[in-house]
ZALUMBA-407304 format. One record per residue (C-alpha): residue number from 1; residue in three letters; x, y, z. Coordinates in pm, whole numbers, plus 50000, padded with zeros to 5 digits. Each point is the difference from the previous one (the first is absolute). Example, Ala and Ser with C-alpha at 12.3 -4.5 7.8 and 13.67 -1.06 7.14 Angstrom:
+-----+------+-------+-------+-------+
: pos : code :     u :     v :     w :
+-----+------+-------+-------+-------+
:   1 :  Ala : 51230 : 49550 : 50780 :
:   2 :  Ser : 50137 : 50344 : 49934 :
+-----+------+-------+-------+-------+
This chain:
+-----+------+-------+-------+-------+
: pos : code :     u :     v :     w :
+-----+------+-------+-------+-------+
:   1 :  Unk : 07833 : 58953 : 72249 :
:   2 :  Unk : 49928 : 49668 : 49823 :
:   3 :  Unk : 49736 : 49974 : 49748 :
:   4 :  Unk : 49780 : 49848 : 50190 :
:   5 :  Unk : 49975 : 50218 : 50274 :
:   6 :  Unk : 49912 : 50270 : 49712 :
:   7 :  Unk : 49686 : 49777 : 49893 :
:   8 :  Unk : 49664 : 50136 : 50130 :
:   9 :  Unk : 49673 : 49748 : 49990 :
:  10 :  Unk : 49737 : 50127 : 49896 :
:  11 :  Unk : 49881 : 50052 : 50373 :
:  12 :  Unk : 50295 : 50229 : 50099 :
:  13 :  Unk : 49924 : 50156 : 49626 :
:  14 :  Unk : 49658 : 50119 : 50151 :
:  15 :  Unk : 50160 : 50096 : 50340 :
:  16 :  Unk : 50285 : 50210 : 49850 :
:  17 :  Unk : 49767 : 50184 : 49770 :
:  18 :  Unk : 49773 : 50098 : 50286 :
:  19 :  Unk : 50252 : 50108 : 50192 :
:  20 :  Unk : 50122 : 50223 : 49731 :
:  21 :  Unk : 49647 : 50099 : 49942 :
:  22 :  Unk : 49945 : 50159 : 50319 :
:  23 :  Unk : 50357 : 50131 : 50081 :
:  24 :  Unk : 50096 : 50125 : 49640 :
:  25 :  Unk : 49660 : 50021 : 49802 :
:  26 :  Unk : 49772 : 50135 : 50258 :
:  27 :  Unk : 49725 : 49754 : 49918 :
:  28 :  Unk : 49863 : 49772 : 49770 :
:  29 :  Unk : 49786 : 50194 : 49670 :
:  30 :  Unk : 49653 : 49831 : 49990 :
:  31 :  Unk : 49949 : 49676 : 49903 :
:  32 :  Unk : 49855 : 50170 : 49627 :
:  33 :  Unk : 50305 : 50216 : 49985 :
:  34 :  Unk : 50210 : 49677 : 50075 :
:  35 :  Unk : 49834 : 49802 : 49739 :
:  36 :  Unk : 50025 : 50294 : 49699 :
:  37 :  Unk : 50356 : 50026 : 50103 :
:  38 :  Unk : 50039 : 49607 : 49979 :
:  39 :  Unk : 49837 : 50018 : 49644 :
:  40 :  Unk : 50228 : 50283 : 49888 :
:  41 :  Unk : 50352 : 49815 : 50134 :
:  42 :  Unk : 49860 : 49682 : 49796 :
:  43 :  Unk : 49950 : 50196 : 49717 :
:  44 :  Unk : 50380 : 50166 : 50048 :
:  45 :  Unk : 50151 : 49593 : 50007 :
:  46 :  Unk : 49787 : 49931 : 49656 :
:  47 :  Unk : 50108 : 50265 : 49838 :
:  48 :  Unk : 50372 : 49871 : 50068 :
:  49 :  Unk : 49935 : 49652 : 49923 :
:  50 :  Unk : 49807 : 50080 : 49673 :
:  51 :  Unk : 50297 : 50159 : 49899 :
:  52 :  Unk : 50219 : 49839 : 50090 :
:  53 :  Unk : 49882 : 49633 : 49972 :
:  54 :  Unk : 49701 : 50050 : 49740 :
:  55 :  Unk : 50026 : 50179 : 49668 :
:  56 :  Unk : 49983 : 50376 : 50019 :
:  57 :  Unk : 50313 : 50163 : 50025 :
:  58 :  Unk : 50120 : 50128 : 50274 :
:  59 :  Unk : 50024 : 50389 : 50086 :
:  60 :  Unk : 50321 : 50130 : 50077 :
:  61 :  Unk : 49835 : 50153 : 50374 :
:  62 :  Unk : 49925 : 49644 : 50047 :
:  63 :  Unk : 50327 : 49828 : 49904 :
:  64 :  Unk : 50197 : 50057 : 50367 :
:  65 :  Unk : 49675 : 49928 : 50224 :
:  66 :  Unk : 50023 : 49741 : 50237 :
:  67 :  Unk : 49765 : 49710 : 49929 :
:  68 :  Unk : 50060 : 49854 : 50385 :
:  69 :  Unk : 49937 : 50356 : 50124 :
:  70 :  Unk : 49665 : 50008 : 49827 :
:  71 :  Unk : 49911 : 49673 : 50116 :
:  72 :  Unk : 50119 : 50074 : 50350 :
:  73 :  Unk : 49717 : 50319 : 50024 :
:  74 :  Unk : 49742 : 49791 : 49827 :
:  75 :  Unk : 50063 : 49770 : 50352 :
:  76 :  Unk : 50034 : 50303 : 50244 :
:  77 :  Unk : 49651 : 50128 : 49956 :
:  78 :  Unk : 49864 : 49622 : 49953 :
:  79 :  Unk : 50143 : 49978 : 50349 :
:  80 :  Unk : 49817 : 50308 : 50087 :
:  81 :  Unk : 49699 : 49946 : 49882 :
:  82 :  Unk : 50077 : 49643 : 50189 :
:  83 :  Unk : 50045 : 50179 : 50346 :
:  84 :  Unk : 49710 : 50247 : 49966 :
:  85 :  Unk : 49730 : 49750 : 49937 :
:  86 :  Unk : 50194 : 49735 : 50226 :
:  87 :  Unk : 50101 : 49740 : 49795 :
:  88 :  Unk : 50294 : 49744 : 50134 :
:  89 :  Unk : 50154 : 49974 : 49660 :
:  90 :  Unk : 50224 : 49664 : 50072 :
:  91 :  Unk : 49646 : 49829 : 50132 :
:  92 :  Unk : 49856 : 50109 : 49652 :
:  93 :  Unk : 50259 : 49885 : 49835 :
:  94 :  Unk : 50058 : 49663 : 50152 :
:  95 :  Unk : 49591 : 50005 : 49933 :
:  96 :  Unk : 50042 : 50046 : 49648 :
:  97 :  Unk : 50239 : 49772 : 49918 :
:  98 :  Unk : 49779 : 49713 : 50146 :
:  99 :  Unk : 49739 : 50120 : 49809 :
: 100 :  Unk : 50184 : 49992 : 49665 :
: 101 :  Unk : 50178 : 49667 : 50124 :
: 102 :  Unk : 49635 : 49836 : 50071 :
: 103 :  Unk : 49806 : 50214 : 49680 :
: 104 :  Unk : 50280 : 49972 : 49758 :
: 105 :  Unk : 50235 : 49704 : 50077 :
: 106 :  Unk : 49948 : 49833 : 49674 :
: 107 :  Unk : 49831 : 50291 : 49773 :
: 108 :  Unk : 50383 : 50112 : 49898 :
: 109 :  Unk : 50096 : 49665 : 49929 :
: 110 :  Unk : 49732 : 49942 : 49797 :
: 111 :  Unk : 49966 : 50332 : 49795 :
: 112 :  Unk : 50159 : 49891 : 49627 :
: 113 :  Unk : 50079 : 50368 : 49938 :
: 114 :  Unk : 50242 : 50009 : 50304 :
: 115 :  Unk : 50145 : 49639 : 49821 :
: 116 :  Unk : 50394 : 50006 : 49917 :
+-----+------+-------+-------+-------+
């Protein structure tokens, strides 16, 4: 199998999910449930990246996590949370980068702090 045929869009993302939601995980939690959970697997990647990138040190317990792992559940129960309250995540996406294309086309460019 190539690697291409292993990417997902986002779109079969959100399909394959679902389907794993109702064939492995029963059902979706709540939308609230979803949301805590979403806060708490955020939390989980900062904690890596602080220590790892930023300047406490970093515990041995934390040493052999997986930083794509963490970053991979902080986009499963996005997705979830995306499926449950109907949101076509590629459409808000494609959305949002016209926004920032249209909003914020020259604000980079023109921010001296971001200067090299």
């Amino acid at each position: 199998m190539s690697q291409e045929e292993k990417d997902l869009t986002i779109k079969q993302a959100q399909h394959e999910v679902d389907e794993w939601i109702k064939t492995v995980g029963v059902r979706y939690f709540n939308e609230l449930t979803n949301m805590a959970m979403l806060t708490e697997e955020v939390g989980e990647l900062a904690r890596i990246i602080a220590r790892r990138y930023g300047e406490q040190s970093e515990k041995e317990s934390d040493k052999n996590k997986d930083l794509g792992d963490e970053m991979a559940d902080v986009l499963w129960v996005l997705i979830c949370l995306a499926n449950q309250t109907g949101v076509d995540l590629t459409e808000a996406l494609q959305k949002n980068f016209e926004k920032k294309s249209t909003r914020d086309k020259d604000r980079h460019k023109n921010n001296p702090k971001l200067g090299s």
